[in-house]
DSSP file (Angstrom, degrees, kcal/mol; ACC not computed):
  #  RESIDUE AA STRUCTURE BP1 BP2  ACC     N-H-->O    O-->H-N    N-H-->O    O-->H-N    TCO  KAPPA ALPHA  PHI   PSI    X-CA   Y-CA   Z-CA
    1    1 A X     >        0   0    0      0, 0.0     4,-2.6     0, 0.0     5,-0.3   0.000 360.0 360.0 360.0 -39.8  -17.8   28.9  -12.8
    2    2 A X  H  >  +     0   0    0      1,-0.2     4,-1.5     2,-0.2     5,-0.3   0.813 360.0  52.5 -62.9 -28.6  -17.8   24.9  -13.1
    3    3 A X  H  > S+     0   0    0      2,-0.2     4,-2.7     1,-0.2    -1,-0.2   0.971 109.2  52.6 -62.2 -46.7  -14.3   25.2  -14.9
    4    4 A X  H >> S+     0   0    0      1,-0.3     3,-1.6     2,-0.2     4,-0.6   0.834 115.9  37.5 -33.9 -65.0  -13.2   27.4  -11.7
    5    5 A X  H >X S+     0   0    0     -4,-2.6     4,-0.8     1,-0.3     3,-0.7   0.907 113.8  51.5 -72.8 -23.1  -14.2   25.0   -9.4
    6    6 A X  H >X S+     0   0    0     -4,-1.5     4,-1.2    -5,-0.3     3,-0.8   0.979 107.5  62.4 -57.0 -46.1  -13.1   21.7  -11.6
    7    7 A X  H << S+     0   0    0     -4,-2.7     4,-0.2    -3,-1.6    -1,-0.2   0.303  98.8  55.0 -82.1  -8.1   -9.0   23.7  -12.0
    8    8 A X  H <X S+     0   0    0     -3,-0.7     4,-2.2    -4,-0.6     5,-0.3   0.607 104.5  47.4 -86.4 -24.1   -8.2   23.8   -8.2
    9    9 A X  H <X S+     0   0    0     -4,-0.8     4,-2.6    -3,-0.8    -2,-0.2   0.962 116.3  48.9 -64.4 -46.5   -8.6   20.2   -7.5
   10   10 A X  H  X S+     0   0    0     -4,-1.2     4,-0.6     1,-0.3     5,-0.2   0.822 117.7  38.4 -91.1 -23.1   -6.3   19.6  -10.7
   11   11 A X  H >> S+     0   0    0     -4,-0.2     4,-3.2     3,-0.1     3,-0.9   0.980 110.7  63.4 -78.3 -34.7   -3.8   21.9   -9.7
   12   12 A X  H 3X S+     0   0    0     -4,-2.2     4,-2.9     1,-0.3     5,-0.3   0.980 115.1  32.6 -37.7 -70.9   -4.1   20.8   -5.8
   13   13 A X  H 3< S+     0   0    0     -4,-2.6     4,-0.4    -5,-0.3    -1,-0.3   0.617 104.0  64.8 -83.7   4.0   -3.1   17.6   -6.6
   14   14 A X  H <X S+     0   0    0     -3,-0.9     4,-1.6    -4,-0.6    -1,-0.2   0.734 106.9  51.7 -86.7 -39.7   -0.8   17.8   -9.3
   15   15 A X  H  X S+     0   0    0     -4,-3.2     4,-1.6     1,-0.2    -2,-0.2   0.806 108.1  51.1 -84.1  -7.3    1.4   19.7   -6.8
   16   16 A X  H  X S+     0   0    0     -4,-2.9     4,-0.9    -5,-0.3    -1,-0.2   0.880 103.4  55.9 -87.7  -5.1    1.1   17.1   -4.3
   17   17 A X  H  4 S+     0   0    0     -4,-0.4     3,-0.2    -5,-0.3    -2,-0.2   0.921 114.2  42.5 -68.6 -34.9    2.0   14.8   -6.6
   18   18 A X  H  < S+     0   0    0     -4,-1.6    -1,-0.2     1,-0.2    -2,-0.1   0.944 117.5  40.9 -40.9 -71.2    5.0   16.9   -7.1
   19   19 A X  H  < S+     0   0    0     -4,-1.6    -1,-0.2    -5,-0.2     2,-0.2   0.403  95.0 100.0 -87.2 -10.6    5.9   17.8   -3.5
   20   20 A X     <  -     0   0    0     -4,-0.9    -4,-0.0    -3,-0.2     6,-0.0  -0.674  56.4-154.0-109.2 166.5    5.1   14.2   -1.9
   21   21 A X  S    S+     0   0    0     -2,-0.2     2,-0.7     5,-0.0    -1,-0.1   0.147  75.3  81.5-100.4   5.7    8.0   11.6   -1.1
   22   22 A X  S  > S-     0   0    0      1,-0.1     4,-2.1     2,-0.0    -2,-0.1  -0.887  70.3-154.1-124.0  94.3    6.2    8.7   -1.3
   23   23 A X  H  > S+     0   0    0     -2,-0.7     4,-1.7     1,-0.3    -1,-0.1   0.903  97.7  47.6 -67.0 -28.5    5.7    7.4   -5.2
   24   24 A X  H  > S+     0   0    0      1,-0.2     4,-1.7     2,-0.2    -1,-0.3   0.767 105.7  60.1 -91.6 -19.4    2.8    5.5   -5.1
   25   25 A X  H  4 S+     0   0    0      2,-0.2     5,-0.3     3,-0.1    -1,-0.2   0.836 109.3  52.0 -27.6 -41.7    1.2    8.8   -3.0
   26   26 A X  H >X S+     0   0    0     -4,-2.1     4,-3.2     1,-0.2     3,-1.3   0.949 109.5  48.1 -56.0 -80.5    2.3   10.6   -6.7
   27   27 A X  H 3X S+     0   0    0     -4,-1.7     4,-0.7     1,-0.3    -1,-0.2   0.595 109.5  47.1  -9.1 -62.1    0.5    8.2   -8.5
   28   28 A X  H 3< S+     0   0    0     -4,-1.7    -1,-0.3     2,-0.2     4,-0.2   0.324 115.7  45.7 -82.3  19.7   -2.6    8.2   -6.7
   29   29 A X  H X> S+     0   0    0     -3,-1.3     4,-2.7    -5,-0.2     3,-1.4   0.669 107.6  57.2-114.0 -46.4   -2.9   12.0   -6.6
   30   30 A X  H 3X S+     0   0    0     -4,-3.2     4,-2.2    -5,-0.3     5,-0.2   0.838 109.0  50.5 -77.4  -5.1   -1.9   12.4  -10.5
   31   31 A X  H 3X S+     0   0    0     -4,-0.7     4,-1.7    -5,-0.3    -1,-0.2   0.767 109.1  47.5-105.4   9.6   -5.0   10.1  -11.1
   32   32 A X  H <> S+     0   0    0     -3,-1.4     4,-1.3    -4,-0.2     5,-0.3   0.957 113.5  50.3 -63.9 -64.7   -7.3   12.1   -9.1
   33   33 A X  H  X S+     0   0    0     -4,-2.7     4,-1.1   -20,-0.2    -2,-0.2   0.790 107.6  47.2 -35.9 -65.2   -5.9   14.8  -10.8
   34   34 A X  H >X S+     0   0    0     -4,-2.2     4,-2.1     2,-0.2     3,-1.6   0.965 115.7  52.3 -54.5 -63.1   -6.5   13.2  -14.6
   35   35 A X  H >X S+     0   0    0     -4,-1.7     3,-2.3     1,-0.3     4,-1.1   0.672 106.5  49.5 -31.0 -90.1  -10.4   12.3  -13.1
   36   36 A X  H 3X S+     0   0    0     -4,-1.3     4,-1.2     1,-0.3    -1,-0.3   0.548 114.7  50.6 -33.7 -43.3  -10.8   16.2  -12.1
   37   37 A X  H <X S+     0   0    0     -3,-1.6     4,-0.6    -4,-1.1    -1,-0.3   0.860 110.9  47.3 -55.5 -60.5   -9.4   16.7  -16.0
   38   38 A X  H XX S+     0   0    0     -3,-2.3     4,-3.2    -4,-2.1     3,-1.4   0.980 110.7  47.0 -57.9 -81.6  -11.9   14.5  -17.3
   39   39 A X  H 3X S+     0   0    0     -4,-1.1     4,-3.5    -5,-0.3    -2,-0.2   0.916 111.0  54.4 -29.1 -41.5  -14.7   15.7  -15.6
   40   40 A X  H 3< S+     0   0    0     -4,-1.2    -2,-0.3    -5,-0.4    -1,-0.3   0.772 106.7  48.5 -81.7  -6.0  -13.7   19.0  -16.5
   41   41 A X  H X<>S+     0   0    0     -3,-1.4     3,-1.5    -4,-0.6     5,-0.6   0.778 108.5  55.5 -92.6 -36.5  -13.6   18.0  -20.2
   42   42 A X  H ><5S+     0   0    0     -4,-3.2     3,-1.6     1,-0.3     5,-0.2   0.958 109.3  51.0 -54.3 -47.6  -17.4   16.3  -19.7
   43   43 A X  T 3<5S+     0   0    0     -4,-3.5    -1,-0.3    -5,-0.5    -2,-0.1   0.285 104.5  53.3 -71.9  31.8  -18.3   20.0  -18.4
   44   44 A X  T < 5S-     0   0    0     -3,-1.5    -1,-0.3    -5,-0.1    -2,-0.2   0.241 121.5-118.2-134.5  -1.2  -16.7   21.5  -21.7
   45   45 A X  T < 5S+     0   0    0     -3,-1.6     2,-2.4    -4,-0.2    -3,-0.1  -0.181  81.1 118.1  53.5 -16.8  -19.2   18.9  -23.6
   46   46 A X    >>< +     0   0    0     -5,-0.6     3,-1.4     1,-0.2     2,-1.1  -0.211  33.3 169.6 -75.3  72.1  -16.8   16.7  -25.3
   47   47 A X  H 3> S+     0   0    0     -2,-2.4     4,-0.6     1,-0.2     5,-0.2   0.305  77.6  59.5 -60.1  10.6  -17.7   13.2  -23.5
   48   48 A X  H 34 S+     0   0    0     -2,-1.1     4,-0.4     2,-0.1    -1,-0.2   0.483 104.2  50.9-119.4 -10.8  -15.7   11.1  -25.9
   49   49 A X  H <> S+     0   0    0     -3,-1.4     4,-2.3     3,-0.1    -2,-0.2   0.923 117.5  50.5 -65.2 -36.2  -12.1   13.3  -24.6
   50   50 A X  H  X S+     0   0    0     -4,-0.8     4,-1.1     2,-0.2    -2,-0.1   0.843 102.6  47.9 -60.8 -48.0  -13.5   12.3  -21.3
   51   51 A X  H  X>S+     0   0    0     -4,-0.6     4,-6.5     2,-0.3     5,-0.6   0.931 112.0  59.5 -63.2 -85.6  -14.0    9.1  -21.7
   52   52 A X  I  >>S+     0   0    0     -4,-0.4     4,-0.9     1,-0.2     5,-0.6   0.815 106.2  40.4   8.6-104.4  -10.6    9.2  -23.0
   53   53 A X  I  <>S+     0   0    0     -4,-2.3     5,-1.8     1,-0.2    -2,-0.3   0.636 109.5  56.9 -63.4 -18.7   -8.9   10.4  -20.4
   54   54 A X  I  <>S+     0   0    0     -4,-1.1     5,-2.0     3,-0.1     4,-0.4   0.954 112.4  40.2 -66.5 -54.5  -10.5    8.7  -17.8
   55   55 A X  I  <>S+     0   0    0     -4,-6.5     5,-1.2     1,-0.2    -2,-0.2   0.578 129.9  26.3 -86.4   2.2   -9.8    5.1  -19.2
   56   56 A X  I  <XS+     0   0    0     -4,-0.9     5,-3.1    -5,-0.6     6,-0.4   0.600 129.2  35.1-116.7 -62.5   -6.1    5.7  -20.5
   57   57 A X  I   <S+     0   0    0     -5,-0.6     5,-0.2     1,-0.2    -3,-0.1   0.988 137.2  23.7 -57.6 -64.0   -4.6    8.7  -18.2
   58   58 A X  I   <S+     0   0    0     -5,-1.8    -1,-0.2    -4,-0.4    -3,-0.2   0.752 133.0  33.5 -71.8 -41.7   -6.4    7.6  -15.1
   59   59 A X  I  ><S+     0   0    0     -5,-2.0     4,-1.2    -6,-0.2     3,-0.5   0.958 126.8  18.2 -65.6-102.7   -7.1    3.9  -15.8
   60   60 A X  I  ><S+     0   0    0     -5,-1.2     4,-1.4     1,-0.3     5,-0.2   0.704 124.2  51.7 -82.5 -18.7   -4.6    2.0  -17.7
   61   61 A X  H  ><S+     0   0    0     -5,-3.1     4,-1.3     1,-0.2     5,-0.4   0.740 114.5  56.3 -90.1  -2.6   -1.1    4.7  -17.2
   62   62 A X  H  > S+     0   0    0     -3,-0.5     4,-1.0    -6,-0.4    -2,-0.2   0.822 106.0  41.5 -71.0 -47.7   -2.2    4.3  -13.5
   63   63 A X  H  X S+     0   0    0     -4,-1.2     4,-2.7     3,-0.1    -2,-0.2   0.762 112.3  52.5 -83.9 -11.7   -2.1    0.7  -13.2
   64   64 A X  H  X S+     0   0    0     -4,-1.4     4,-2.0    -5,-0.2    -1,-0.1   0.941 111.3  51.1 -76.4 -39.1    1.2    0.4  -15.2
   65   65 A X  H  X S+     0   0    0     -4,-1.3     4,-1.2    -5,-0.2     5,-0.2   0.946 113.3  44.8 -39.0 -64.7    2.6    3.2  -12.5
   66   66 A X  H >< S+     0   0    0     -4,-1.0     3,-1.0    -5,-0.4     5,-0.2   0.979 115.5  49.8 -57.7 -54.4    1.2    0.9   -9.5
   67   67 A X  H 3X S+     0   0    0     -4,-2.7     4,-0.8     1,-0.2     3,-0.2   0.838 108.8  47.6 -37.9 -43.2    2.7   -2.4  -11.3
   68   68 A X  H 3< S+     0   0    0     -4,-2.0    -1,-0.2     1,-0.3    -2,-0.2   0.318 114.1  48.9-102.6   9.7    6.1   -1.1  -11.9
   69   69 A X  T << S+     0   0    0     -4,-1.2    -1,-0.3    -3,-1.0     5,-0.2   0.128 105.1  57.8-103.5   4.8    6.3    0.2   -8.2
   70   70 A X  T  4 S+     0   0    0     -3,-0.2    -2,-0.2    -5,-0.2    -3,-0.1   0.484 109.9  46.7 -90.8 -28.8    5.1   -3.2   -6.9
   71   71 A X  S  < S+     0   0    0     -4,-0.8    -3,-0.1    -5,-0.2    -2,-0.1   0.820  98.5  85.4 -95.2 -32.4    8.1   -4.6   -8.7
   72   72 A X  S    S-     0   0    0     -5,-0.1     2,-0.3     1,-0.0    -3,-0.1  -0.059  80.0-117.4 -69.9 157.7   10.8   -1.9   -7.4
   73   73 A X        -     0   0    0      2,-0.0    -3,-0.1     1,-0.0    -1,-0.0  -0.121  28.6-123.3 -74.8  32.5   12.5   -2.4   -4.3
   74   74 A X        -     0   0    0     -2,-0.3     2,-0.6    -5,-0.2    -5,-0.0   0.575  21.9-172.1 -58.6 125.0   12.0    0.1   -1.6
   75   75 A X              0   0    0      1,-0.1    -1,-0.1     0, 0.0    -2,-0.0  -0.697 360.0 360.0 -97.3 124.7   14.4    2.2    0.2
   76   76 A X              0   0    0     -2,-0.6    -1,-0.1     0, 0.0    -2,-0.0   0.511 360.0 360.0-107.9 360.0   13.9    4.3    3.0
């Protein structure tokens, strides 16, 4: 039942990440998403998968995202 409800957040925001116009919106939704992942991998037992994915997916490919759109130009 925990999976259910952990596998609509991570699809909910993986298609907005999809669907939104806006990159650093993407960004922050696909690391909601990787959290919601993570958790669900804590409810699966494996904490060190979690762990894991929290501090790489969520963490560090998050901040490289946010850097290297801080550096871009934007055009509307």
């Amino acid at each position: 039942m925990i999976l259910a409800l952990l596998s609509i957040p991570i699809v909910l925001f993986s298609l907005l990440a999809v669907r939104t116009k806006d990159l650093l919106h993407a960004v922050i939704f696909l690391a909601v998403a990787s959290m919601c992942l993570a958790a669900t991998f804590l409810a699966l037992q494996a904490p060190d998968i979690a762990i894991t994915e929290a501090a790489v997916n969520a963490g560090l490919s998050t901040l490289i995202y946010v850097i290297a759109i801080r550096k871009t130009g934007r055009h509307e």
